[in-house]
Each structure stands twice: as structure tokens, then as C-alpha cells.
N, C-alpha and C positions, 0 to 999 in steps of 0.2 A: 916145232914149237908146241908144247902142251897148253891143255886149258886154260890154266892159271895162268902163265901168261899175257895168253890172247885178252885176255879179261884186265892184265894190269895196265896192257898199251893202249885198250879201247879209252879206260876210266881215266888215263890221264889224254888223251887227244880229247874227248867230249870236256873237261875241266877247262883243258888251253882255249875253245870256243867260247864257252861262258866267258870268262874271262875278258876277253878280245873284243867282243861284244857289248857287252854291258857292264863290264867290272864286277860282276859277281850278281847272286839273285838273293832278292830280300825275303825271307818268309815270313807269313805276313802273322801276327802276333792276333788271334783269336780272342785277346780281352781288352787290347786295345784299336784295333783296327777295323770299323765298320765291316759288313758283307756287301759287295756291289751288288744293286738289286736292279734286276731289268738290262733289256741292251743298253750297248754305248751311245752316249749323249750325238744325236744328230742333226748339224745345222742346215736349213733351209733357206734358201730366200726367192722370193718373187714379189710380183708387182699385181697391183686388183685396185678396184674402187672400193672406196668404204660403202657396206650396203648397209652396216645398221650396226649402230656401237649405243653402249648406255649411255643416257641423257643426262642423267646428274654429276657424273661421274668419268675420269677418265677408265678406271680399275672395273675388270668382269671384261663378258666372253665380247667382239667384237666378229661382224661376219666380212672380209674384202676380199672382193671377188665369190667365189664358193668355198672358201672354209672358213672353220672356225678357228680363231687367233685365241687365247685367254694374255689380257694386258694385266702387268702385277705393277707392286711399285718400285720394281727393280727394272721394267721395260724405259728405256728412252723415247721420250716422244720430240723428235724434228718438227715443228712446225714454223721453221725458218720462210717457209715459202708460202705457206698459206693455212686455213686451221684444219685439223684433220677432222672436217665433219662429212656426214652421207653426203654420197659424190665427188669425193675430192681421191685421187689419186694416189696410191700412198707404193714406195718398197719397203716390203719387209723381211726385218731377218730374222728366222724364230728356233729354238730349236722341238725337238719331242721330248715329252717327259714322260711319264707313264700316267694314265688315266685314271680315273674311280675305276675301272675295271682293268684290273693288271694285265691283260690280254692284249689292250689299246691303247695307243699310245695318243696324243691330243701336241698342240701346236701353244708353244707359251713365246712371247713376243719378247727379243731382243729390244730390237729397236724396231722403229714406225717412223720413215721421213717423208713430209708430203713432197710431191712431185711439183713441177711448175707446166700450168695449165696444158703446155704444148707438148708435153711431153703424156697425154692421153684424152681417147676418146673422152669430147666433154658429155656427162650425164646430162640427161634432161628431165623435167620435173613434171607431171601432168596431176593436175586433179581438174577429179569430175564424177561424172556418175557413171557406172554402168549398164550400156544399153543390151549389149550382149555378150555369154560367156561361152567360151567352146572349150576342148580338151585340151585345146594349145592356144588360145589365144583369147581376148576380151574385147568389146570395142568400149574406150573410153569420150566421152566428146567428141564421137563420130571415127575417131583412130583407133585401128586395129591393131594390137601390141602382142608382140607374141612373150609364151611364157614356158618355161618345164622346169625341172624334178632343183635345179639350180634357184631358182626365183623364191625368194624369200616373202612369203604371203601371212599377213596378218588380220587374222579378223575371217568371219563367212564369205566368200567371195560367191554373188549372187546379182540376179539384173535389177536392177534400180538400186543399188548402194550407193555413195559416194567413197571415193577410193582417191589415196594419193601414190603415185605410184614413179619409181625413180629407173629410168630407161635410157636407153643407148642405140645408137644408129647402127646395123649388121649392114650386110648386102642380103638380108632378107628380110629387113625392116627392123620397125623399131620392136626391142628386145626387154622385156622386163626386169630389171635385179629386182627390186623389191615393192609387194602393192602394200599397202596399210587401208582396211578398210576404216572411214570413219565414222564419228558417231553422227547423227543425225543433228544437223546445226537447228537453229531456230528460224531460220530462212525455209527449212526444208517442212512441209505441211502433208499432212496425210487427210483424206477424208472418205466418204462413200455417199453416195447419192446415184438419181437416176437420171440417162442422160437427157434431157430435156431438148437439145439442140444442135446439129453437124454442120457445121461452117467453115470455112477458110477466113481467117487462122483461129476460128477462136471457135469451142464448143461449151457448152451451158450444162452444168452436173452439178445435181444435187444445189440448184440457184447460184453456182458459181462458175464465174466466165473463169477458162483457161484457154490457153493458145497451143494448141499442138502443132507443131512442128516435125520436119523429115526424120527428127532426131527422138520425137517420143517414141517409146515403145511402146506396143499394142497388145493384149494377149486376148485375144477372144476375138468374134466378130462383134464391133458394137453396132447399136441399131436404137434409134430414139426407142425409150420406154423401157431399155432392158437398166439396169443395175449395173454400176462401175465402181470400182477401189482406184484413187489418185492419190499419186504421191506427185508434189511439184516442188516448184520453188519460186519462193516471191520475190519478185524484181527489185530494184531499189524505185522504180515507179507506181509498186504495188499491184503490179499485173501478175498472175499466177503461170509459171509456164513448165507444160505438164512434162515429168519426166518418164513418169511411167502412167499407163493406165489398164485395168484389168478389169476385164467385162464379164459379169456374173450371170451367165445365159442359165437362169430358171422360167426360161418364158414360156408360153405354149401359143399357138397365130390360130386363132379361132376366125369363123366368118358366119354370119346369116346375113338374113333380108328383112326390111321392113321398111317400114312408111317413116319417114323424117318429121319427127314431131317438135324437135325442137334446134335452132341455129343460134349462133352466139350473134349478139347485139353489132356485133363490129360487123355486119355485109353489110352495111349501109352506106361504108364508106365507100370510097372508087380510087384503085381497084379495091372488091372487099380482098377478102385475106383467110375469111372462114376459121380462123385459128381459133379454137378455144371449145366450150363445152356442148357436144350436141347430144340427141337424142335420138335412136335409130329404132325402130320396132320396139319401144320399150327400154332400151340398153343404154347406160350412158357410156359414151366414148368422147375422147379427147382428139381434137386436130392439131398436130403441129405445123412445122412449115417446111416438114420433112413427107407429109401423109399426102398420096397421090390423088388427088379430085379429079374425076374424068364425069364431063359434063358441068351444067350449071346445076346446083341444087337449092332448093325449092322447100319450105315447109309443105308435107302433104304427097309429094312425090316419094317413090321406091326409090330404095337404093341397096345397093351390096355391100357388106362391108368388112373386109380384116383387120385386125385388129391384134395388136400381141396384150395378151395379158399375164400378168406378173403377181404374185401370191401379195397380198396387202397394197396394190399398186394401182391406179383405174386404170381400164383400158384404152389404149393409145393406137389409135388408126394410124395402120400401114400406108392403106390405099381405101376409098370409097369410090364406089360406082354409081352414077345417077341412072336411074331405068324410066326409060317413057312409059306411057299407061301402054302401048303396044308392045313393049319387053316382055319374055316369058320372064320369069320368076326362076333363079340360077338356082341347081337341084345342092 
């Protein structure tokens, strides 16, 4: 069998295919038939908690679970079972279209039907402040949540914020979807003063009592006399209860000796108490009820004295030592 032939048996067996198959092939007409742009359209579907969808609006990008969904107003929204807000459980079926960058493709929302509660982990809501932040985790109101590259964070995330933050129960604790940091309410107070007073539960800064508690944070060593920044919050009793406080160590702990020239008017009482304005060699220093007295002291009698002093601040006794006329004089 020659060429010609071989050639006219191939062309009709490949036609009798076509044929059999699809009943012929349509060529697609160049001025009336779009170009297909991008891969083929591909459906998705999975299940996630809503972690954060627009407020005023059902329509723009929605985050459930860790992607991003975009709802149009061709998406069907199911909310037969409950409403589809952050925390509510949702399946969705979406497909890919192609992105602002024709390289990426992006997820646009079929439908959105919420789920019935038992059918997923229930979210939990915490707001609070935070006391501490680390590379994986934060503690909120004492609870430690963990967070990564998936957690949806808004706002500086930093220790004394107040944060609302929507989380889940793992088998390795609670998990973050998403924090929002908030704005500072009018409960929430800032101020700077020096600390005047260290007590159980309450300390004296800047003339205002606040209550620290296990759950303040502390940044510095504080010490009567040095300089503190408070941030707290006011009770509905009007007690201030500190959330954070940060101690502004510019101090310097001087000491000499001198003769006690003057005592505040309160040792007369019993017990005195010595708190208040003395005079040492010349020097005026302040007693608190933090400042160590060893011995009785005496208008006229020696004494030693440390003292922390603070640039514009008077100086505030550590500890005083009373010296008998037989003490030598400490070098």
C-alpha cells in the first residue's frame, strides 16, 4: 500500500472518532467567542469558624478558619441555623477565580451555611488586658493562649493593652483565631507619679491609692521614692486596680552621718511612727513606713543615713541608723 493511501485510511478512521465522540468539533469563531482566560474554574469546599467578616455589610473579604473567602452578591448566605457572625461555624463552598495578580488565584464564596452548634468546637471570647507577650503565646487575664502565623491580630499587640480575642480549646490549650487590640475605654487611666507607699494590696503613687495584685505587671524593681508610669482601671467602686506599672529607676542611694537636728512632730504619739520630714547633718530627708530605723532616735544624737535621691524629688530614707556617743563615725 503506498503513501497516499496510508494517509486516506488514517484521515477517515481519526474523523469516524470525532464523530463517535462528540458529534463533530466546533471551531470557535474569534469575533464572537470570548478567549478563556486562566485555569478551569475549581470548586472547594470546607468547614472553619468565621474569624472576622465586615461589620456593616454582608459583601468584601471574610477570614474562616485561615483563608480568605471574598462574599459577592451572588454568594448565598444559609443562616437557617443561626447568624453567621465571628465564632459561628460555617461550610463553605467556593470556587477560584483569578486574583488582582493573574498569577493567584483567590477563593469567592458560593454559598455560606451556618452549622448547628454541635456540629463544632464552641469559640470562646476573652477580653482583658495583657499582662504578657511571647513569640507564641500572650497571657490574657492570667490565661495563657497560644497564637502563630494563622491568628488574625489587629492592632500593636504589646503588655498592658486591652485586647478582645476569639479562641478555641486544642489539646494544647487555648488557641487564638483572632486578637483585636482595643482602644483605651474611659475606665482605663494613665498617670506617673512617685511611689510614696508598698503595701498589701494597695500602694500610694503619685497620692493615689491602687491595689496591685498577682496579675499586675511590674517592670523595674520599684522601691519607695523612685518614679512609676500606671496604667489601671477604675472599679465600679472607684478603686483603682493597677494593670500595669513601670518603675523609672533614675535614682542614685547616697549615705552620710550627722547629728539629727530635726524629727517630725508625730513621735509623741505611742507607738511614734517617725514618718515624715527630718533633718540629718544638715540634709533634709523623708521617713516613710518603708525606711528602716534601727534604734531609737533622738534630737542631737548621730545617725547614718541612705537615702535614694531622684533629680527634682527630696530625698527619701531607705534605712537610718541611730549611733551612740560611743559609735565610731561609719567611714
Amino acid at each position: 500500500m503506498n503513501q497516499k493511501w496510508r494517509l486516506v485510511i488514517l484521515t477517515v478512521v481519526l474523523a469516524s472518532l470525532v464523530l463517535a465522540l462528540g458529534g463533530g468539533v466546533a471551531l470557535a469563531d474569534p469575533e464572537t467567542d470570548p478567549p478563556v482566560v486562566g485555569p478551569p474554574t475549581l470548586l472547594i469546599r470546607f468547614r472553619g469558624v468565621v474569624v472576622d467578616r465586615p461589620d456593616d455589610t454582608t459583601l468584601g473579604i471574610w477570614i474562616i478558619g485561615n483563608r480568605q473567602v471574598g462574599v459577592t452578591e451572588d454568594t448565598t448566605l444559609d443562616e437557617t441555623l443561626g447568624p453567621a457572625v465571628e465564632g459561628s461555624h460555617v461550610e463553605v463552598e467556593a470556587k477560584r477565580v483569578p486574583g488582582p495578580d493573574s498569577s493567584a488565584a483567590v477563593l469567592e464564596a458560593i454559598w455560606i451555611r451556618v452549622l448547628a452548634t454541635s456540629d463544632t468546637v464552641r469559640p470562646i471570647a476573652i477580653r482583658g488586658w495583657v499582662s504578657e507577650v511571647g513569640d507564641t503565646y500572650l497571657v490574657v487575664n492570667g490565661l495563657r493562649i497560644l497564637y502563630d502565623d494563622s491568628t488574625v491580630i489587629i492592632g500593636e499587640l504589646k503588655v498592658g493593652v486591652v485586647v478582645h480575642v476569639l479562641a478555641v480549646r486544642t489539646s494544647e490549650g487555648l488557641k487564638a483565631l483572632k486578637i483585636e487590640v482595643l482602644p483605651l475605654s474611659e475606665r482605663v487611666v494613665e498617670f506617673e507619679g512617685v511611689i510614696q507607699y508598698m503595701g498589701q494590696p494597695a500602694w500610694i503613687i503619685g497620692g493615689q491609692r491602687v491595689q496591685v495584685t498577682r496579675q499586675t505587671t511590674i517592670v523595674g524593681q520599684p522601691r519607695v521614692g523612685l518614679t512609676a508610669k500606671v496604667r489601671a482601671i477604675r472599679q465600679p467602686n472607684g478603686l483603682l486596680l493597677a494593670l500595669l506599672i513601670v518603675v523609672q529607676d533614675e535614682s542614685q542611694l547616697i549615705e552620710w552621718t550627722g547629728k539629727i537636728e530635726r524629727l517630725p512632730p508625730n513621735i509623741a504619739i505611742y507607738p511614734p511612727t517617725y514618718i515624715g520630714r527630718w533633718v540629718v547633718g544638715g540634709r533634709e530627708v523623708w521617713v516613710t513606713r518603708e525606711t528602716e530605723i534601727v534604734g531609737t532616735p533622738r534630737v542631737g544624737l548621730m545617725a547614718h543615713v541612705q537615702a535614694v535621691s531622684i533629680p527634682r524629688r527630696p530625698l527619701t530614707a531607705q534605712k537610718i541608723e541611730i549611733l551612740s556617743a560611743t559609735t565610731q563615725t561609719p567611714e
